[in-house]
DODO-233831 format. One line per 5 residues: number of its first residue (from 1); their letters; for each residue x, y negated, z of C-alpha. Coordinates in Angstrom, 1 decimal, m for minus. Example, Ala and Ser with C-alpha at 12.3 -4.5 7.8 and 13.67 -1.06 7.14 Angstrom:
BEGIN
1 = as = 12.3/4.5/7.8 | 13.7/1.1/7.1
***
This chain:
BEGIN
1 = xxxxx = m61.6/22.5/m29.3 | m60.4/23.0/m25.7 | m63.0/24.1/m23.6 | m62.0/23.3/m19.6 | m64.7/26.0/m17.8
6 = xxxxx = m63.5/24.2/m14.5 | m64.2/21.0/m15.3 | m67.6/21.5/m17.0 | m68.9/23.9/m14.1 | m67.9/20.8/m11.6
11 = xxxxx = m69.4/18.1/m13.4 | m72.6/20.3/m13.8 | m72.5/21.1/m10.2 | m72.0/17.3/m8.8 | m74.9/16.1/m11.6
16 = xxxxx = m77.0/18.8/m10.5 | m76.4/17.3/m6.7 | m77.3/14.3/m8.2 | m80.0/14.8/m9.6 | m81.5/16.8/m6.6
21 = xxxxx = m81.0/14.2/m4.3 | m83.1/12.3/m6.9 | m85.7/14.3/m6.6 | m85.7/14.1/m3.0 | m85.5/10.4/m2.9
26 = xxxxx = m89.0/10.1/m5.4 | m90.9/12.7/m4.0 | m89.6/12.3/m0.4 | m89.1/15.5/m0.1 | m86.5/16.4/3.0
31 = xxxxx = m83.9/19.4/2.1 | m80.9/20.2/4.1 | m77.6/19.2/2.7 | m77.2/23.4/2.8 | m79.8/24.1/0.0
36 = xxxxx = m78.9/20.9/m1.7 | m75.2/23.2/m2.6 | m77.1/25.7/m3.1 | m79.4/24.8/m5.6 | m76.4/22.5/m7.3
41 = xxxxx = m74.0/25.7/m7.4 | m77.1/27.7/m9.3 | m78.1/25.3/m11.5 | m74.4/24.8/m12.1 | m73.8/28.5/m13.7
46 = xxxxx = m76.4/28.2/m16.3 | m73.8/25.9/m18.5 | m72.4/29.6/m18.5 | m75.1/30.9/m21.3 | m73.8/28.7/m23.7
51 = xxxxx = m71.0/30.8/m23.8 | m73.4/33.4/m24.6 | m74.9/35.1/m28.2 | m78.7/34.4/m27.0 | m80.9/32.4/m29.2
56 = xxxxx = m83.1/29.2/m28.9 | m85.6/30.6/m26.9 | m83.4/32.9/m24.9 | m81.6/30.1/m23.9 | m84.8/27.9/m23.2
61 = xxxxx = m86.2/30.9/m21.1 | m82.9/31.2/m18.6 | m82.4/27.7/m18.4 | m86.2/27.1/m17.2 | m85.5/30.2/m14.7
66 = xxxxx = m82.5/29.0/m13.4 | m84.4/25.2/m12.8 | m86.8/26.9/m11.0 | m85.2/28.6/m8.7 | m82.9/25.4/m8.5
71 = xxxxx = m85.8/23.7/m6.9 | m87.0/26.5/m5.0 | m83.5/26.8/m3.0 | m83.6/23.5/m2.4 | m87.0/22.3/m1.6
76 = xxxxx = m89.0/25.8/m0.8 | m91.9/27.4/m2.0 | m95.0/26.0/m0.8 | m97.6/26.5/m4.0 | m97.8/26.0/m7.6
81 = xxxxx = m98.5/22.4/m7.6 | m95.9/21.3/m5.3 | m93.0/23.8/m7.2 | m93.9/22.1/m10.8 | m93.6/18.7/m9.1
86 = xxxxx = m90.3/19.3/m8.2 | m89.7/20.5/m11.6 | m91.3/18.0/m13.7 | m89.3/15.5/m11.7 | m86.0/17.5/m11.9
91 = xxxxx = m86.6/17.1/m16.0 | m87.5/13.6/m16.0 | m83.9/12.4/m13.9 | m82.3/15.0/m16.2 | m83.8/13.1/m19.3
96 = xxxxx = m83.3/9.7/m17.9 | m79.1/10.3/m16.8 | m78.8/12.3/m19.9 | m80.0/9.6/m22.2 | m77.9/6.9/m19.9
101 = xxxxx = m74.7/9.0/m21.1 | m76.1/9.4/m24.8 | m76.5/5.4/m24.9 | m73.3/4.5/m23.4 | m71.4/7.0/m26.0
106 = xxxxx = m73.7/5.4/m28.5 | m72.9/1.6/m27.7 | m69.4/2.2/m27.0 | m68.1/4.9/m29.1 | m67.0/7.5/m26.9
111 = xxxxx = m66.0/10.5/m28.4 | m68.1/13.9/m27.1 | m66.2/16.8/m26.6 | m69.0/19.5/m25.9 | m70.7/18.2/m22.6
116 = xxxxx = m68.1/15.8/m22.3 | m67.8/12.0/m23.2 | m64.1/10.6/m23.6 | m63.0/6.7/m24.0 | m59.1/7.0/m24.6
121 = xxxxx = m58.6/9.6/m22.6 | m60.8/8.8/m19.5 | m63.9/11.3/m19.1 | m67.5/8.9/m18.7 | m68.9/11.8/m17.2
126 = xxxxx = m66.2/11.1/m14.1 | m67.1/7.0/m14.2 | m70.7/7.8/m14.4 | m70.3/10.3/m11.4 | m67.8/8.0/m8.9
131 = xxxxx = m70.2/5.0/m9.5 | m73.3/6.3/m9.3 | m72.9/8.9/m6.8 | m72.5/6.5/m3.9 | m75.6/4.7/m4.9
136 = xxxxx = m77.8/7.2/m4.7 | m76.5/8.8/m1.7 | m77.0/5.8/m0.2 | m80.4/5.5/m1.4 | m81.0/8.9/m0.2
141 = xxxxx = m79.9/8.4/3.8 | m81.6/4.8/3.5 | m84.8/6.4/2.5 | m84.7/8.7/5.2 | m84.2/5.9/7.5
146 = xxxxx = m87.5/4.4/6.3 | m89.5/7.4/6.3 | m88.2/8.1/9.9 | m89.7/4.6/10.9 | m92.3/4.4/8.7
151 = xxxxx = m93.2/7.9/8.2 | m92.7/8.9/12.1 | m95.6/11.4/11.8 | m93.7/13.9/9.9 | m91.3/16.3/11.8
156 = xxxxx = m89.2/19.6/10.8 | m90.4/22.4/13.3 | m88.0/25.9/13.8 | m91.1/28.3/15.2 | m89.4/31.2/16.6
161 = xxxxx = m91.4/34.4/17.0 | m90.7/37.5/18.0 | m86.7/37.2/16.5 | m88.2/35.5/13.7 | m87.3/32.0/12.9
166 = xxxxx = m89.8/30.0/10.8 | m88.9/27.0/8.9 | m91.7/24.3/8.7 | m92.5/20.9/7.5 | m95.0/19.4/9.8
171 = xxxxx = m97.6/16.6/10.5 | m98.1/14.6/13.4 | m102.2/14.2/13.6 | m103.4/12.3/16.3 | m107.0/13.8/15.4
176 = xxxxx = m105.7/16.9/16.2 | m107.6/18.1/20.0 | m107.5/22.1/20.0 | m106.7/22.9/23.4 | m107.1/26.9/24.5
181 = xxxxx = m110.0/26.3/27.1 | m108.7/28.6/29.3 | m104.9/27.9/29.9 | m105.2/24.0/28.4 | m102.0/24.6/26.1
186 = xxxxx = m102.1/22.3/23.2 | m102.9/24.6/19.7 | m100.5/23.2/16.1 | m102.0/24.7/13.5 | m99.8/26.6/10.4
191 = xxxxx = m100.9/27.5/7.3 | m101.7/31.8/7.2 | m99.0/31.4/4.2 | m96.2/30.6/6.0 | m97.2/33.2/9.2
196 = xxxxx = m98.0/36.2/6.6 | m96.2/39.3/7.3 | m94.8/37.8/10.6 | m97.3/39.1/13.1 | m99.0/41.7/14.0
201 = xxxxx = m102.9/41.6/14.2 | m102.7/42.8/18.2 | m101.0/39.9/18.8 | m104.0/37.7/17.7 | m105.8/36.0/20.5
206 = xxxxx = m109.1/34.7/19.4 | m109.8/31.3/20.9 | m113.1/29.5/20.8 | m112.8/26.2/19.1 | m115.2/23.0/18.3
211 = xxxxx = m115.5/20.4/15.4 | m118.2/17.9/14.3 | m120.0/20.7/12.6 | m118.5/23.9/13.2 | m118.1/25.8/16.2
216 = xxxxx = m116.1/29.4/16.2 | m113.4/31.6/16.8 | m109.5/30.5/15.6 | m106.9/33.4/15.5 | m103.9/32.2/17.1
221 = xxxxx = m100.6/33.9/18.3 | m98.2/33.0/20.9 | m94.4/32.1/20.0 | m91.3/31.9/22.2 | m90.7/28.6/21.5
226 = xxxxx = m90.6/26.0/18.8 | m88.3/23.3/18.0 | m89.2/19.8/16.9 | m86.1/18.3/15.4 | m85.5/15.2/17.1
231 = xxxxx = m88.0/15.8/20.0 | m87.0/19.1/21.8 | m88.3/22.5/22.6 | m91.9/23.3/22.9 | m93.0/26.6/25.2
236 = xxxxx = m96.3/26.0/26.4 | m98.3/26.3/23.2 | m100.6/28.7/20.6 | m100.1/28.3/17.0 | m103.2/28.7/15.1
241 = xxxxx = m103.7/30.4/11.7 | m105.2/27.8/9.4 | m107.0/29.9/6.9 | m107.2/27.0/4.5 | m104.4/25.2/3.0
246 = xxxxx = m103.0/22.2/4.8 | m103.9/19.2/2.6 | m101.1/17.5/3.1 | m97.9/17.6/0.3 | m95.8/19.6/1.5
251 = xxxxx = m96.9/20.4/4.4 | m97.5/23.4/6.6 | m98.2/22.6/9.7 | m100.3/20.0/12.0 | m99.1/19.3/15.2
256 = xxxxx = m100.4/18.4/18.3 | m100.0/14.9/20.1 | m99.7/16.4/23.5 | m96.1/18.4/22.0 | m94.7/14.9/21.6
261 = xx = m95.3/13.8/25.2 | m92.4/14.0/27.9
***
């Protein structure tokens, strides 16, 4: 049997894209077209360790690594939960497209060559890929549409910080007041996860905050700028170490209403 490396590492790549961009579309999750590649192109190299002497569980063990880090590059680290979400779903549209080529081979007698079905001489895998491909894409962009209408609350913030550039997911809450009582400059609060190892304890200003039943001190710090994609560039603001996980899905950061004004 010919085996045509090129061709199998492409097709894996492009269903891998797919089925990322699946992912994305059921758990809304946002990922730039960047790390969408970049996940597809590593999940596309483990069709390589077929080609290796490993056994059953070898093979299980390196292909559950590679999906991993598949849906790490593409949709970040935020915890446990939200990383095995991404994976549970990765495995389900795997299951689902994979069974959707095992039926159509099944119901129409396509012969399987390896990985790939043929019907007198014309590869399913290709129909499969040129029909389905614009669906979902579209799909994808018309769900982003939505959730920028629908879902206006939720924003990508670049916080830059002393030469450090900081990638978040954030969440517009209205119930969000903490203003620094001194200079009146609107405080966004970001989870100590995301900030750890990026700032230096001197830097900390404490800043004397107030909720329905708790009154104390919030460690903040004080970065060059951030940018809210699709608003602008923020100057005149603290960011505040949230101690506590945000309890929002994938999100690391609140922001404050004030940022969105002018």
């Amino acid at each position: 049997m010919k085996v045509y490396l090129d061709l199998i590492l492409i097709l894996n790549f492009l269903f891998d894209f797919l089925l990322l961009m699946v992912v994305g579309l059921l758990l809304r999750r946002y990922a730039s077209l960047k790390r969408l590649l970049l996940g597809s192109f590593i999940g596309s190299l483990s069709i390589l360790f077929l080609f290796l002497d490993l056994s059953s569980i070898q093979l299980f063990a390196l292909k559950m690594c590679t999906s991993i880090l598949m849906v790490i590059t593409s949709f970040k680290y935020k915890d446990l939960k939200y990383t095995f979400r991404n994976l549970l779903y990765l495995y389900m549209t795997s299951i689902v497209l994979g069974g959707f080529l095992y039926l159509l081979n099944v119901e129409f007698s396509y012969k399987q060559e390896g990985l790939i079905f043929y019907h007198n001489g014309l590869s399913i895998n290709w129909i499969v890929l040129l029909f389905s491909s614009p669906l979902i894409l579209y799909l994808y962009l018309k769900q982003g549409l939505y959730l920028k209408n629908n879902y206006s609350n939720y924003y990508l913030v670049d916080i830059y910080y002393k030469d450090k550039k900081i990638n978040v997911s954030a969440f517009l809450d209205t119930g969000n007041h903490l203003i620094d009582p001194y200079r009146k400059r609107p405080i966004i609060l970001v989870s100590k996860s995301e900030l750890e190892n990026r700032y230096n304890e001197e830097d900390v200003i404490l800043v004397p905050y107030e909720s329905l039943n708790h009154k104390g001190l919030l460690k903040c710090i004080k970065p060059d700028k951030i940018v809210i994609l699709g608003v602008g560039i923020r100057t005149n603001l603290l960011i505040g170490i949230s101690e506590k996980k945000i309890n929002i899905d994938g999100v690391d950061c609140i922001l404050h209403t004030k940022l969105l004004e002018g």
